[in-house]
C-alpha positions in Angstrom: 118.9 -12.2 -61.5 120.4 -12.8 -58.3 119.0 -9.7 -56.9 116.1 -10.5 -58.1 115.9 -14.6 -56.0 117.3 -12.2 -53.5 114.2 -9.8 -53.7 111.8 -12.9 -54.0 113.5 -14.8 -50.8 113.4 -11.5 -48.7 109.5 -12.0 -50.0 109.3 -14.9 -49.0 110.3 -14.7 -46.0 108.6 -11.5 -45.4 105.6 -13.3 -46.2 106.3 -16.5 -44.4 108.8 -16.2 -42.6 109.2 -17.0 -39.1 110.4 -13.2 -38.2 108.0 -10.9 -36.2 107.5 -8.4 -39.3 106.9 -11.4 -41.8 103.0 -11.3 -43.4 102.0 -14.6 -41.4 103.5 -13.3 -37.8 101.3 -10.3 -39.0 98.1 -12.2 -39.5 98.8 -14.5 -37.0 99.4 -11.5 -34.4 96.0 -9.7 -36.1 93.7 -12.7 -35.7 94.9 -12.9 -31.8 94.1 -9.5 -31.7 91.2 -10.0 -33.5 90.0 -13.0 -31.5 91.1 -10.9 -28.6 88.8 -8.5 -29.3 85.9 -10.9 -30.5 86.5 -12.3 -26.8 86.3 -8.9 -25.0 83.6 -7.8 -27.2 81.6 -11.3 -26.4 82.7 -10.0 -22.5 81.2 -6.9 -23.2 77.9 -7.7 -25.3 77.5 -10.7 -22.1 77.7 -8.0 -19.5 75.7 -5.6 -21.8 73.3 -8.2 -22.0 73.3 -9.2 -18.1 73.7 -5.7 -17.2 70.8 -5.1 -19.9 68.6 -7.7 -18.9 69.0 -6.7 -15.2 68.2 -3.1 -15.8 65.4 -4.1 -18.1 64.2 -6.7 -15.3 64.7 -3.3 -13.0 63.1 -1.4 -15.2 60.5 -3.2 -16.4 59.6 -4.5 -12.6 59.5 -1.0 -11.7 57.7 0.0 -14.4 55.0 -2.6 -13.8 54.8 -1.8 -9.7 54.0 1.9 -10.9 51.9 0.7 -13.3 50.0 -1.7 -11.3 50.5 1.2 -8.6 48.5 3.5 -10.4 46.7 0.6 -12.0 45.1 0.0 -8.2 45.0 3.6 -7.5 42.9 4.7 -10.3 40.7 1.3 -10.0 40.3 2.3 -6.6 40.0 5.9 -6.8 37.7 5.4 -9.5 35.8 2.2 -8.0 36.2 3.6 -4.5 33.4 6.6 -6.0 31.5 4.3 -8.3 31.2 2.0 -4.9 30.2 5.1 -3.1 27.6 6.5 -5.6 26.6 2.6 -5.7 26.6 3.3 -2.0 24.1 5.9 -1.8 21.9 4.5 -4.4 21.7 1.7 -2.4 21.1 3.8 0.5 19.0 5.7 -1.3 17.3 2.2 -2.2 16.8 0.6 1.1 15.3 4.5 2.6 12.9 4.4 -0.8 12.0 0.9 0.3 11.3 1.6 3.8 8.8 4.6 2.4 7.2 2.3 0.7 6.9 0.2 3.8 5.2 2.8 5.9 3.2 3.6 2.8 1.9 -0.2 2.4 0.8 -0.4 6.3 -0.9 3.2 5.6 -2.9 1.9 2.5 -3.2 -2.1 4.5 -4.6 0.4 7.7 -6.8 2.6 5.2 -8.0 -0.9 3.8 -9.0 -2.4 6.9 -10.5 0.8 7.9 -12.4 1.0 4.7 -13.6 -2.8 5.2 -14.5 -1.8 9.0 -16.3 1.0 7.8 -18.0 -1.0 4.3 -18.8 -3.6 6.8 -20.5 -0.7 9.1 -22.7 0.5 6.3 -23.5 -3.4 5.1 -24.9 -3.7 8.2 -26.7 -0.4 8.5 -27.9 -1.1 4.7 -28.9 -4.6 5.9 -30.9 -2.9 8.9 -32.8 -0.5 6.9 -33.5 -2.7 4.5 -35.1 -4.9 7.3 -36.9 -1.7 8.4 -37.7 -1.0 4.9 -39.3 -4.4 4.5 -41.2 -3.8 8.3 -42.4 -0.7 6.6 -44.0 -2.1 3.9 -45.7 -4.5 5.4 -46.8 -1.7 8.0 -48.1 0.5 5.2 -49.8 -2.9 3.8 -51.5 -3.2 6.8 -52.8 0.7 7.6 -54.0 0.5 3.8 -55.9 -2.6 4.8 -56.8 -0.7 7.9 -57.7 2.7 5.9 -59.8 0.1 3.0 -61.8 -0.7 5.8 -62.0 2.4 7.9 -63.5 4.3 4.3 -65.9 1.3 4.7 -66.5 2.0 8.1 -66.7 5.8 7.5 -68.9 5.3 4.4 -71.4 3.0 6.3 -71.6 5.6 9.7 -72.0 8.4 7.2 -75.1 6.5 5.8 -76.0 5.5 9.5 -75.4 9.8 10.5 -77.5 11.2 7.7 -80.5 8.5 8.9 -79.9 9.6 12.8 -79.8 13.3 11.7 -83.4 12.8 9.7 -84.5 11.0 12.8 -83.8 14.1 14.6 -85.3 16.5 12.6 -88.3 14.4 12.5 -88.1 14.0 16.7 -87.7 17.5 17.0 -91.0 18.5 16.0 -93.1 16.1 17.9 -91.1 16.3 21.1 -92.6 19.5 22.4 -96.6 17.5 21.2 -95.3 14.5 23.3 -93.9 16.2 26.4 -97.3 18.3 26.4 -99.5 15.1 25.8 -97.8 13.5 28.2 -97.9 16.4 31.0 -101.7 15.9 30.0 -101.5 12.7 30.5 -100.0 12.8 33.9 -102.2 15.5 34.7 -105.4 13.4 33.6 -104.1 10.7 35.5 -103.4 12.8 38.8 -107.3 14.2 38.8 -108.5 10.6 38.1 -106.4 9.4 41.0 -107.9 12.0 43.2 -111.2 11.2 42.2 -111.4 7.3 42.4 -109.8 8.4 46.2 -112.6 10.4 46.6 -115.4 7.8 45.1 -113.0 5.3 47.3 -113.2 6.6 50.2 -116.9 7.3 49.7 -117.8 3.7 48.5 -114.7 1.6 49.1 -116.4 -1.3 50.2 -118.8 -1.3 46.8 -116.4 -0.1 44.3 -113.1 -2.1 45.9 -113.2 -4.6 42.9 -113.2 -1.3 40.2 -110.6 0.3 41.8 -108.9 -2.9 41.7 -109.6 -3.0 37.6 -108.5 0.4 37.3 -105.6 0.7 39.2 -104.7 -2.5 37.3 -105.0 0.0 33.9 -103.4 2.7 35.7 -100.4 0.5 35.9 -100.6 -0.8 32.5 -100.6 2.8 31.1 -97.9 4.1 33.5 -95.8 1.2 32.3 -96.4 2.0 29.0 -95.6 5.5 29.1 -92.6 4.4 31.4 -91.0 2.4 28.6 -92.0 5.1 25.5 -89.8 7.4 27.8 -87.2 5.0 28.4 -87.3 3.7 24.7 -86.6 7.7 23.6 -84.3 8.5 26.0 -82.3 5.0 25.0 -82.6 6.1 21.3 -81.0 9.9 22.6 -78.7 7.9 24.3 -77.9 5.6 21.6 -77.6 8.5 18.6 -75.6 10.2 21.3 -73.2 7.6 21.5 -73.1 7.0 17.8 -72.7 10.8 16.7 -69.6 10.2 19.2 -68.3 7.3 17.8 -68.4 9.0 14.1 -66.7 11.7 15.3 -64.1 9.1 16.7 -64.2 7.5 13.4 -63.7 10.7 11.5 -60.7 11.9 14.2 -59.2 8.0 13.2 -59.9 8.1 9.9 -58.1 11.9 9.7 -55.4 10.2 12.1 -54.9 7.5 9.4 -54.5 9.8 6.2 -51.7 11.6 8.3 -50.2 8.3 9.0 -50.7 7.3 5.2 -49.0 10.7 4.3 -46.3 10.5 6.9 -45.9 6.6 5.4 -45.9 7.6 2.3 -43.5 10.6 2.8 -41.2 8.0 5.2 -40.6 5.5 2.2 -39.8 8.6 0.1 -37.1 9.4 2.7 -36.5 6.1 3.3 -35.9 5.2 -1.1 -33.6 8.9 -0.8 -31.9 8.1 2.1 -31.0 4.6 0.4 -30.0 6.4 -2.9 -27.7 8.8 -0.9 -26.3 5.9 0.8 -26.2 4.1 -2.5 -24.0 6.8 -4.0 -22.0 7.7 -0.9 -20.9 4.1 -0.9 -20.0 3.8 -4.6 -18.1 7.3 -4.7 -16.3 5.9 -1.8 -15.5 3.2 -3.4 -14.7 4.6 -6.3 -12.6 7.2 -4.3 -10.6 4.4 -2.8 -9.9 2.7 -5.8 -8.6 5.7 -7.3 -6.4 6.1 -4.8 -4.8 2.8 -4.8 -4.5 2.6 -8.8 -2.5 6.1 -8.1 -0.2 4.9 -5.2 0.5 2.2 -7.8 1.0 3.7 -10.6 3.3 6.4 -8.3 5.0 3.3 -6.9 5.6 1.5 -10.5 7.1 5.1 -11.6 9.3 5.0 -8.7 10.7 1.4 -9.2 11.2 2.5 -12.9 12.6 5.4 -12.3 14.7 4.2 -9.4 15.8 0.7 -11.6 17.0 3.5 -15.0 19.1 5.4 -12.7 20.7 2.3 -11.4 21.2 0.4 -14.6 22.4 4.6 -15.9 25.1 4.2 -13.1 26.4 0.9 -13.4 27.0 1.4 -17.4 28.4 4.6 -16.9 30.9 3.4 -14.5 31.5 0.2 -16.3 32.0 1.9 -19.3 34.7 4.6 -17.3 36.5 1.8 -16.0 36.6 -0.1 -19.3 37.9 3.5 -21.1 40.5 3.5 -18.0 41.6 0.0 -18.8 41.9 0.6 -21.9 44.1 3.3 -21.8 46.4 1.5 -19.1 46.6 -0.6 -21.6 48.0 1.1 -23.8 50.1 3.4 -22.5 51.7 0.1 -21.8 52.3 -0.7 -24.9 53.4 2.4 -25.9 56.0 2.8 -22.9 57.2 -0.8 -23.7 57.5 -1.5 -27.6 60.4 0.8 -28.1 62.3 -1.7 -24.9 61.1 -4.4 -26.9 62.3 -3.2 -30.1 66.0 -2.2 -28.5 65.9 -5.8 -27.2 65.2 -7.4 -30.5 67.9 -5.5 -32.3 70.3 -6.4 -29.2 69.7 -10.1 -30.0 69.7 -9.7 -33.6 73.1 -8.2 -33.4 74.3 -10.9 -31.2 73.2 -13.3 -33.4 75.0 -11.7 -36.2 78.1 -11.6 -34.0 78.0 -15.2 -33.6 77.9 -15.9 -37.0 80.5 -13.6 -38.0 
C-alpha cells in the first residue's frame, strides 16, 4: 500500500510536478516549442508571402511588360502592314482619282468640243435651211417664169407657123412683083422721056399737063415707094420675130435646164440634209454611248475599288481581333495556375490562423 501512495505520488509529481521531467514542464516546454514554431512558421509564411507577393509583383510586372511588349509589337507589326496596305490603297485611291480627273476634263473638253462642233452644224443646218427656203421660192418663181414662157412659146409658135405661110405665099408673087415693078419703072422711064420730048417740043402749050402728070408720076412713085418699104418692113419685121423665137426657144431650153438643174439641186439639197440628218444623230448617238460607258466603267471602278477596301479593312480587323484574342488568352492561361497557387497560399494561411 505504501508503495503503492508511493507509486501514485512519484505520479503525481511526475505529472504535476514542478521538476523538468514532470508531464506539465513537458507540455509546458512543448507548447513553447510549439508556439515557437507557430511564430517562426508565421515568420516564415510572412516572408513567403512578402517574398511571394514581391516575386509575383516581379513576375507578374514582368510578365505584363512582355506581354504588353509583344502586345505592341504584334499590334504594330501587324497594324504597321495593315496601315501600309491601307497606305497604298489609299495611294492607290488618290492616283485612281486623279485618272478620273484627267478623264473628266477629257470627256468636259470632248463636250465642249462636241457643243462647238453641234453648234457649227446648227448653224450650217440653219443656213441651208435658209437657202433651202431661197430655193424654193426661186424655183416658185422660174415655174412662174416657165408657166409663162410655154405661153409665150405657145403664142410665137402660133405667130411662126402664120409668118412661115406668109412666106410661102410671098415667095411666089415676089419674082411677078419685082418683074411688074421693073415694068413699071421701065414704063415710067419711056414715058419720062417722051413727055421730055413732047416738053421740049410744046412746053409752053402742054406746061399745065406735064404739071398734071408729073403730079401722077409722083403719086404712083410714092405709092410704089411705100409697097416697097411696107414689104421690106414686113421682111424686116418676120426677120426680127423668127429671131426673137429662136431667142424664145434658146430661153425656153435654158429654163428646162435650170428647172432640171432646180429640180436635181433640191434633190441634193433634201440628200444632203438627210446625210446631215444622220451624221448628226449617229454622232450623237456615238457620244452618248461613250459617256453612258465611261460611266458605267467609272461606277465599276468605284465599286470595285470601295469591295476591295471594305475586303481589307474586315480582313485586318478581323486579324487583329483573332490576335487579341489569343493575347488574351494566353494570358489567362499563363496566369490562372499563379492565381490558383495564390489562392491555396491564402487558404492555408487562413487555416494556420485558425489552428
Amino acid at each position: 500500500m505504501d508503495d503503492l501512495v508511493k507509486e501514485i505520488t512519484n505520479l503525481r509529481k511526475t505529472l504535476s510536478g514542478d521538476e523538468e521531467g514532470s508531464l506539465i514542464s513537458q507540455v509546458k516546454m512543448l507548447r513553447q516549442d510549439s508556439n515557437d514554431q507557430q511564430k517562426k512558421l508565421q515568420e516564415s509564411f510572412d516572408n513567403f508571402a512578402k517574398h511571394m507577393t514581391e516575386n509575383n509583383q516581379k513576375a507578374f510586372i514582368k510578365a505584363l511588360k512582355e506581354a504588353m511588349k509583344d502586345f505592341n509589337q504584334n499590334l504594330t507589326e501587324q497594324f504597321g502592314e495593315n496601315f501600309k496596305h491601307l497606305n497604298q490603297a489609299v495611294e492607290k485611291l488618290v492616283t485612281w482619282q486623279q485618272q478620273y480627273k484627267d478623264e473628266l476634263e477629257v470627256i468636259k473638253q470632248y463636250q465642249s468640243q462636241f457643243t462647238g462642233d453641234m453648234k457649227q452644224a446648227s448653224e450650217a443646218f440653219t443656213t441651208i435651211v435658209d437657202h433651202a427656203k431661197q430655193f424654193t421660192e426661186i424655183a416658185q418663181n422660174l415655174k412662174l417664169l416657165l408657166e409663162s414662157m410655154d405661153k409665150q412659146k405657145d403664142v410665137l409658135f402660133i405667130q411662126e407657123k402664120a409668118l412661115s405661110e406668109l412666106l410661102v405665099t410671098m415667095k411666089d408673087h415676089i419674082p411677078e412683083f419685082s418683074e411688074n415693078t421693073r415694068k413699071m419703072i421701065s414704063e415710067i422711064s419711056n414715058g419720062v422721056k417722051h413727055v421730055q420730048a413732047e416738053t421740049v417740043k410744046v412746053i409752053s402749050d402742054y406746061s399745065s399737063e406735064i404739071k398734071t402728070v408729073n403730079n401722077d408720076m409722083k403719086n404712083t412713085l410714092a405709092d410704089v415707094i411705100k409697097g416697097t418699104h411696107s414689104s421690106l418692113s414686113d421682111g424686116i419685121k418676120a426677120s426680127v420675130k423668127t429671131i426673137q423665137e429662136s431667142i424664145t426657144e434658146l430661153q425656153s431650153q435654158t429654163a428646162e435646164i435650170i428647172k432640171n438643174h432646180g429640180a436635181q439641186l433640191q434633190s441634193t439639197q433634201a440628200e444632203m440634209k438627210n446625210i446631215l440628218i444622220d451624221g448628226i444623230n449617229k454622232s450623237q448617238h456615238e457620244v452618248n454611248a461613250g459617256l453612258q460607258e465611261n460611266a458605267r466603267i467609272i461606277k465599276e471602278g468605284v465599286l470595285a475599288l470601295d469591295k476591295e477596301l471594305e475586303k481589307s479593312l474586315t480582313d485586318s480587323l478581323t486579324s487583329l481581333g483573332k490576335q487579341l484574342a489569343s493575347l488574351s488568352e494566353k494570358f489567362v492561361h499563363d496566369y490562372l495556375p499563379l492565381t490558383e497557387r495564390l489562392r491555396e497560399v491564402v487558404r492555408l494561411a487562413k487555416h494556420s490562423e485558425d489552428a
